[in-house]
C-alpha positions as CSV (number, residue, x, y, z in Angstrom):
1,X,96.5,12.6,84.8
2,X,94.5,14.9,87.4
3,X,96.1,15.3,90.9
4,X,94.4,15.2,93.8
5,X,95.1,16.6,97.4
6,X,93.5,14.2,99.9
7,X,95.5,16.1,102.6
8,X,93.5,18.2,105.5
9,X,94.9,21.5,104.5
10,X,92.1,23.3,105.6
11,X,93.0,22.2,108.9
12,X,96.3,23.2,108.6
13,X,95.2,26.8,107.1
14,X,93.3,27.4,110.0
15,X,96.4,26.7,112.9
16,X,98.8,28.9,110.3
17,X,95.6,31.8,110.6
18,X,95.7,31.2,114.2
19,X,99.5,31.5,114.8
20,X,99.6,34.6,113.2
21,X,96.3,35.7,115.0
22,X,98.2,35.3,118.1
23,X,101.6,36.5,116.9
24,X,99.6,39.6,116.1
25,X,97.9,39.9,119.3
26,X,101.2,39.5,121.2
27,X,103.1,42.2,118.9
28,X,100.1,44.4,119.6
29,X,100.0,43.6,123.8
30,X,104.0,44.6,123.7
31,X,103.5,47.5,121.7
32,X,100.9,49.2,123.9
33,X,103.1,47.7,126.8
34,X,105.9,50.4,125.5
35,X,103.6,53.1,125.0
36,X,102.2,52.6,128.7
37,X,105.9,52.9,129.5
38,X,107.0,55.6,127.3
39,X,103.8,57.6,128.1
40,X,104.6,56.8,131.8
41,X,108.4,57.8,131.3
42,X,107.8,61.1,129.7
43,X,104.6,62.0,132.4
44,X,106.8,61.2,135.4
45,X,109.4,63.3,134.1
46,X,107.0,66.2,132.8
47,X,106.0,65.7,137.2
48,X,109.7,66.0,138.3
49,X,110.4,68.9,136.1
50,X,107.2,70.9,137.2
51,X,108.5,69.6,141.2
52,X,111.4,71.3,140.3
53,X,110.1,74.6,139.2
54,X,107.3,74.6,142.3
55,X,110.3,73.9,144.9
56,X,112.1,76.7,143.3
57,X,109.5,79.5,143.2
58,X,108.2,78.8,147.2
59,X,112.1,79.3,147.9
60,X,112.0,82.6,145.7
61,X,108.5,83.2,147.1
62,X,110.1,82.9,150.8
63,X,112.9,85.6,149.7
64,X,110.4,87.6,148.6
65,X,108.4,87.5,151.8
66,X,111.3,88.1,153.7
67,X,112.0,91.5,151.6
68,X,108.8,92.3,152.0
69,X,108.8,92.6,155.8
70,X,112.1,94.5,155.8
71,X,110.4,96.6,153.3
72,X,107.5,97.2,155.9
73,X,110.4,97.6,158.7
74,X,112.2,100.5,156.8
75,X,108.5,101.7,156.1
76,X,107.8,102.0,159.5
77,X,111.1,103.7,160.2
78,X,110.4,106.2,157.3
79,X,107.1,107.3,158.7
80,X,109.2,107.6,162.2
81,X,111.4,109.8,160.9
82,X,109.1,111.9,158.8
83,X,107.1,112.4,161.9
84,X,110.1,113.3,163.8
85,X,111.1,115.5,160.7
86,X,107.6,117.2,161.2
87,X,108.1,117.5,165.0
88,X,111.5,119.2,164.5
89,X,110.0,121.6,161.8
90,X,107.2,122.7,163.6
91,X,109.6,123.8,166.9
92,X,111.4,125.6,164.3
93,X,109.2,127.9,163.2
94,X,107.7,128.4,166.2
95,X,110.7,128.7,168.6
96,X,110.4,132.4,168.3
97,X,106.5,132.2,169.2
98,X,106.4,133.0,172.5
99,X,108.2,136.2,172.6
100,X,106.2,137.8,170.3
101,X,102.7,136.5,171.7
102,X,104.5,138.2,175.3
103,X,105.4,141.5,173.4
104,X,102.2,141.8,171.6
105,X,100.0,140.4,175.1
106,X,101.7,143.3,176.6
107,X,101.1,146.0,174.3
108,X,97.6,144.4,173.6
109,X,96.4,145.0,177.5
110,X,94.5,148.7,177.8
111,X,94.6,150.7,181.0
112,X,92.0,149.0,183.9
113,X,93.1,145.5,182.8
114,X,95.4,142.9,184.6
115,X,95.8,139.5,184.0
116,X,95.5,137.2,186.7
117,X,96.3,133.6,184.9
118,X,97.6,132.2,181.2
119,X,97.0,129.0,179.9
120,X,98.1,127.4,176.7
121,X,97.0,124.3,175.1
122,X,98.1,123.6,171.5
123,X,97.1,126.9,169.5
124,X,94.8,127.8,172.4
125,X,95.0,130.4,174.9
126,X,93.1,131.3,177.9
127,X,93.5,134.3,180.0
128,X,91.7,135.3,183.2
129,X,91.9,138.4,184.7
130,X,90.2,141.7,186.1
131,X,89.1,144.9,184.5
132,X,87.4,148.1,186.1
133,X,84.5,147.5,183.8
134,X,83.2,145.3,180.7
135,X,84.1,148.1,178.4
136,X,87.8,147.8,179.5
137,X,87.3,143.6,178.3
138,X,85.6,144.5,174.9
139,X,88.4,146.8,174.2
140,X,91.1,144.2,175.0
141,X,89.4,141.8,173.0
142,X,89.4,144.3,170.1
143,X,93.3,144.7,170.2
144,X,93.7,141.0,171.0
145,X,91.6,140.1,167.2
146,X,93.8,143.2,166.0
147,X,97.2,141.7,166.7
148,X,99.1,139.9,164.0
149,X,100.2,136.6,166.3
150,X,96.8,136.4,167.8
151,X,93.2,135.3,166.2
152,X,89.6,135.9,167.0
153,X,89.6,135.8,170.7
154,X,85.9,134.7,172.9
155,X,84.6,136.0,175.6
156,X,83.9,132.8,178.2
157,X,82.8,134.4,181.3
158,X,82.6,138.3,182.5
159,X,81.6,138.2,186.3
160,X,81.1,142.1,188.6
161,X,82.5,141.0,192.3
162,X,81.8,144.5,193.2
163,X,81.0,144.4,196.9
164,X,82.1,140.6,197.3
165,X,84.6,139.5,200.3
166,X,88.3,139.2,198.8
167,X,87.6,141.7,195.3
168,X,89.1,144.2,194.4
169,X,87.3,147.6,195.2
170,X,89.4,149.3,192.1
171,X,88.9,146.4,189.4
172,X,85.5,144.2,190.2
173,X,85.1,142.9,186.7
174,X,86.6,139.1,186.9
175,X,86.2,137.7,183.1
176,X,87.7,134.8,180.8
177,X,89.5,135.1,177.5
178,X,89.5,132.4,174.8
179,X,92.4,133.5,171.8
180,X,93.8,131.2,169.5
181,X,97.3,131.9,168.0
182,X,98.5,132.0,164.6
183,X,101.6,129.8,162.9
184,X,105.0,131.7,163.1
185,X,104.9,132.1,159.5
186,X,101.6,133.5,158.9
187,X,101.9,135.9,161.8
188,X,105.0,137.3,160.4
189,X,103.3,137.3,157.3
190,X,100.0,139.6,158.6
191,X,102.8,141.6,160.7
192,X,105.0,142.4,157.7
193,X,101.4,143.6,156.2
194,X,100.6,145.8,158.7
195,X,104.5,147.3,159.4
196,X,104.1,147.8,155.7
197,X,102.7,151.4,155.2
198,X,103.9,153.0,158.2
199,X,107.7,151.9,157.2
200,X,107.7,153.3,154.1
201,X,106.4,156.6,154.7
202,X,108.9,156.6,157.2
203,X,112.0,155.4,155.3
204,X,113.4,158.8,153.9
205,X,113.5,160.3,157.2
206,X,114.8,157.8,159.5
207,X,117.1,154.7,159.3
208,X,116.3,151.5,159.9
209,X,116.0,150.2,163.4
210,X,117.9,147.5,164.4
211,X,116.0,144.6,165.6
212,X,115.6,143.7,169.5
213,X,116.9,140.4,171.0
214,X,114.7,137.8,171.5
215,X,115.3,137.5,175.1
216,X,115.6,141.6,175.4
217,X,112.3,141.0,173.9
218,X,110.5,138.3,176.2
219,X,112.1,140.2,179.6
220,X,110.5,143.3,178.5
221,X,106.8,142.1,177.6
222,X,106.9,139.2,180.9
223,X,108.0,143.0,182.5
224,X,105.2,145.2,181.4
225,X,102.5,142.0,181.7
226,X,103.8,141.8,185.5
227,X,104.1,145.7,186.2
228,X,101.0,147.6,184.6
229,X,99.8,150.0,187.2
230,X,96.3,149.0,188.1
231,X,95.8,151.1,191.0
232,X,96.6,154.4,189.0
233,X,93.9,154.0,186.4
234,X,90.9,155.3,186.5
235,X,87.7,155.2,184.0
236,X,87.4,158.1,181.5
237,X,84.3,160.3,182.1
238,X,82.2,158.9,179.6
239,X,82.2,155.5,180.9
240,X,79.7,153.9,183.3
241,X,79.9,150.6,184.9
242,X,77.1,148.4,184.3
């Protein structure tokens, strides 16, 4: 005998398809509820730990600043003490300067010359005096160049006062010298040069001589600068005064 199902189970399959439609939906809305909170989680610590590493390099970044300027301070003091270095160094090898640029001033002068006035500036002399005649100044100029301690020397003025109120009768020529020095070191360098030849042909037949004092030295020239008998010299022959 055939059965027959006059229930509404159509009806009822469609609430048990809808129950498990919404069981699914609600799984699904607490699933990606956890994800937003795992996500969330992990993202606020990945923040926290990259916090922590910024905070950390502005304080290493602030040591580092801080060893930068005492880096700059001990620079500053090196290049003060190198330029004191250089200071000291220079007044070292050029203590001994002016005694020889007095000894070899005063052998330099030729008869009918006087100096009136010496200025230095630097590696820069000027002299000023009075000569009998321009050939007296050309010739000083000549030994000046010639020295080992001095350089090329210019001729700024030469002036004749002959006649004028106040000259003198003897030495009319006023003129104005120009010289620049040389280092300590290269001077000593051009004067071993030029002691050269003569010392050795005279070696065999006489001993060495023993070096002047440095002040013997400077009294000596400052003596001969200051007493070189102008009034005594007269022109040779050959010479005329312009």
């Amino acid at each position: 005998m055939a059965r027959i199902n006059l229930l509404p189970w159509r009806a009822e399959r469609r609430k048990q398809r809808e129950r498990e439609f919404y069981m699914m939906l609600a799984a699904t809305a607490v699933s990606a509820v956890l994800v937003f909170l795992c996500a969330s989680y992990w993202m606020g610590m990945r923040i926290d730990n990259q916090n922590e590493r910024n905070s950390y390099l502005e304080q290493q970044i602030k040591l580092l600043e801080k060893d930068i300027e005492k880096i700059k301070n001990l620079e500053k003091v090196r290049s003060q003490l190198l330029a004191r270095k250089e200071i000291i160094e220079d007044l070292q090898s050029n203590r001994s300067q002016m005694v020889h640029l007095f000894d070899q001033m005063s052998k330099s002068i030729p008869d009918g010359t006087r100096l009136t006035s010496l200025k230095q500036s630097g590696d820069r002399l000027t002299l000023e005096g009075v000569a009998e005649s321009s050939t007296r100044v050309a010739t000083y100029m000549r030994a000046l160049e010639n020295s080992p301690y001095l350089g090329k020397a210019d001729l700024a003025k030469i002036e004749s006062k002959e006649g004028a109120p106040g000259a003198d009768a003897k030495m009319p020529y006023v003129f104005s010298l120009a010289v620049t020095t040389k280092k300590t070191a290269e001077a000593e360098a051009a004067a071993a040069a030029t002691a050269a030849a003569p010392a050795e042909s005279g070696a065999e037949k006489s001993p060495a001589a023993k070096p002047a004092d440095l002040g013997e030295q400077l009294n000596d020239a400052a003596s001969k600068l200051t007493s070189k008998p102008a009034a005594e010299q007269t022109p040779p022959a050959e010479e005329k005064k312009p």
